[in-house]
C-alpha positions in Angstrom: 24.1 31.8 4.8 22.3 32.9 7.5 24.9 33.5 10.7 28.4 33.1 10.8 30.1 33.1 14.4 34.8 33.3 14.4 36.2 31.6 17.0 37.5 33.5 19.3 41.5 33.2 18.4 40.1 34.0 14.6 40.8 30.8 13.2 37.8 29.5 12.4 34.6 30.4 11.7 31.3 28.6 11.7 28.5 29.1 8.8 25.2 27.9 9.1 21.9 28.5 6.8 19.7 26.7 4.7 21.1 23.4 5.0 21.0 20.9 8.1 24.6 20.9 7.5 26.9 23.3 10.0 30.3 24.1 8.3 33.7 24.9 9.8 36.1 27.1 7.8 39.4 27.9 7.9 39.1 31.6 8.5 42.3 32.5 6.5 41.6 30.0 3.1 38.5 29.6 3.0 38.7 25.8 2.8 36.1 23.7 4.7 37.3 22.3 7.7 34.5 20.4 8.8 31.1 19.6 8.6 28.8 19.2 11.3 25.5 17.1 10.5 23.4 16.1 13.1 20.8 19.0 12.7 17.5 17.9 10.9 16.6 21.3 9.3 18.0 24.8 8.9 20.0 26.8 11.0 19.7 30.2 12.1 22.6 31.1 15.1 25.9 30.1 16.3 28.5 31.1 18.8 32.2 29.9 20.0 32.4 29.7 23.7 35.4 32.1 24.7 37.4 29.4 25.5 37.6 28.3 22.1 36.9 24.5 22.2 33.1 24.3 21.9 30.9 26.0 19.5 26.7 25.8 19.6 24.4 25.5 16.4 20.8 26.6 16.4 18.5 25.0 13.9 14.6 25.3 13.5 14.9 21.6 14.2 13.8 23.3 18.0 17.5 22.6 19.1 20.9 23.7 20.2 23.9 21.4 19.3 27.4 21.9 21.3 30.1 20.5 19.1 33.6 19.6 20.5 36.1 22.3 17.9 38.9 19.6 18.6 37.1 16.6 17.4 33.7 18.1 15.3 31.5 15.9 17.3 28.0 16.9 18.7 28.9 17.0 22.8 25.1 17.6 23.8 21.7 18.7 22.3 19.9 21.1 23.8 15.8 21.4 23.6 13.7 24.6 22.7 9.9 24.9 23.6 8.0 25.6 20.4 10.4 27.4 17.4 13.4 27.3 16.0 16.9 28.3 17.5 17.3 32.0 16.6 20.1 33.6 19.0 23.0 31.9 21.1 25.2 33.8 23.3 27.8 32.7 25.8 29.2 35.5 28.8 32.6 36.6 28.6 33.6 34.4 31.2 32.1 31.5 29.3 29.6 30.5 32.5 26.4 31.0 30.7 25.0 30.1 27.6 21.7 31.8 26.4 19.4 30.5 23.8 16.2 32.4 22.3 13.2 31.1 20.8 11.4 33.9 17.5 9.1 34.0 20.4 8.5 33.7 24.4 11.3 31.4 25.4 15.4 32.0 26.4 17.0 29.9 27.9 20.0 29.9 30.1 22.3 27.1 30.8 25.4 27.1 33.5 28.2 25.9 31.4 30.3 24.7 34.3 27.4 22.4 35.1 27.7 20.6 31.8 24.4 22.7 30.8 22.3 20.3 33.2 21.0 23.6 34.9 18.9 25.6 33.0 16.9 28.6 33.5 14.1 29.0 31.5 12.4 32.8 30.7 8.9 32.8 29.8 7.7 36.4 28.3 5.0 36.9 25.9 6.5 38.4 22.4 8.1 38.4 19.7 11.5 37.8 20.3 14.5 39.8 18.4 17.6 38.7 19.8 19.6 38.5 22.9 22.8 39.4 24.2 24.7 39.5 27.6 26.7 42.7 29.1 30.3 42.6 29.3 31.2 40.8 32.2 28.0 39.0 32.3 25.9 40.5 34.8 22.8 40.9 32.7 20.8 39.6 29.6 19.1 41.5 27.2 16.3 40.6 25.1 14.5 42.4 22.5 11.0 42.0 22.1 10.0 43.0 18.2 6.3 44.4 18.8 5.4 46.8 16.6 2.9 48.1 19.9 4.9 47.2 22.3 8.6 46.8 21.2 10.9 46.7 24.1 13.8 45.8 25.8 13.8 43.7 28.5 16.8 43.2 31.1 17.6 40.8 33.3 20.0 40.4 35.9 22.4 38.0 37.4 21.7 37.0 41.2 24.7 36.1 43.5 24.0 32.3 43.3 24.2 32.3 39.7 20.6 32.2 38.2 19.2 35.3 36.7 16.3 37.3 38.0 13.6 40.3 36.2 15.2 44.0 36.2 13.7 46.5 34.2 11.2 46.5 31.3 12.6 49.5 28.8 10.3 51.2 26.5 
C-alpha cells in the first residue's frame, strides 16, 4: 500500500500501491468494493473530491484518473509532464484539483470546468508534496532539496487561476 484516501462521509476508502489496480473498500468490513483498472503501472496518491462522487488515482503511468464513486468507471485521464503521479489534492470547496509531479510540475485543474482548464506550475526541484489552505486560497508545495529545501506558496487570483506569493526558507 502506498496511499489510502476515505471518502469524505467515511464510507469508503481508496487503496492504491504496487499494482495498476486501484481498490475501493468498504471502510467499515473491509470487503472490496471495487476495483478500478485502467492504470498501466503503480500508484502513488489519491483523493475523494468533497462532494463525495469522484475520486482521482495517481499512477507512475504519468497520469491522473477521475473515477465516477457511483458507477467505478474512469470519467477522464489526466496527463503529467515527465514522472509519475505523487500528490492529488482537491480545495474544500471542491473547485480545484492539484496534481504534483516528484519533480518541477503541479498542476491545477478547475473542476467546474470538467478539468478542461488547467494551470500548469513549472519550478525547478524536487518536489515533496502539496496541499491547499482551508478555504482554498493558496497552494503549498514542498520542494525536498537538501540545499535549498523550501516551501513555496501560491495564491489564488480573483478570476480563479493561481499566481507566485512567497518563497519560504
Amino acid at each position: 500500500v502506498n496511499y489510502t484516501a476515505v471518502a469524505p462521509d467515511g464510507k469508503l476508502a481508496c487503496v492504491v500501491g504496487d499494482s495498476t489496480q486501484a481498490l475501493v473498500v468498504d471502510v467499515s468490513t473491509g470487503q472490496r468494493v471495487a476495483e478500478c483498472t485502467k492504470h498501466i503501472d503503480y500508484s502513488f496518491a489519491a483523493a475523494w473530491h468533497p462532494g463525495g462522487n469522484i475520486f482521482a488515482t495517481g499512477s507512475q503511468d504519468k497520469t491522473t484518473r477521475l473515477w465516477d464513486r457511483r458507477t467505478f468507471r474512469c470519467l477522464a485521464t489526466l496527463g503529467g509532464r515527465i514522472g509519475s503521479i505523487r500528490s492529488i489534492r482537491f480545495t474544500d470547496d471542491g473547485q480545484y484539483m492539484a496534481m504534483a509531479e516528484p519533480a518541477d510540475f503541479v498542476h491545477i485543474f478547475d473542476v467546474n470546468q470538467n478539468f478542461h482548464q488547467e494551470q500548469e506550475i513549472d519550478l525547478f526541484g524536487e518536489i515533496a508534496g502539496i496541499s491547499f489552505s482551508p478555504g482554498g486560497s493558496a497552494l503549498f508545495v514542498g520542494v525536498a532539496d537538501r540545499t535549498y529545501g523550501s516551501m513555496m506558496q501560491f495564491r489564488r487570483r480573483r478570476h480563479g487561476l493561481l499566481s507566485a506569493a512567497d518563497l519560504w526558507q
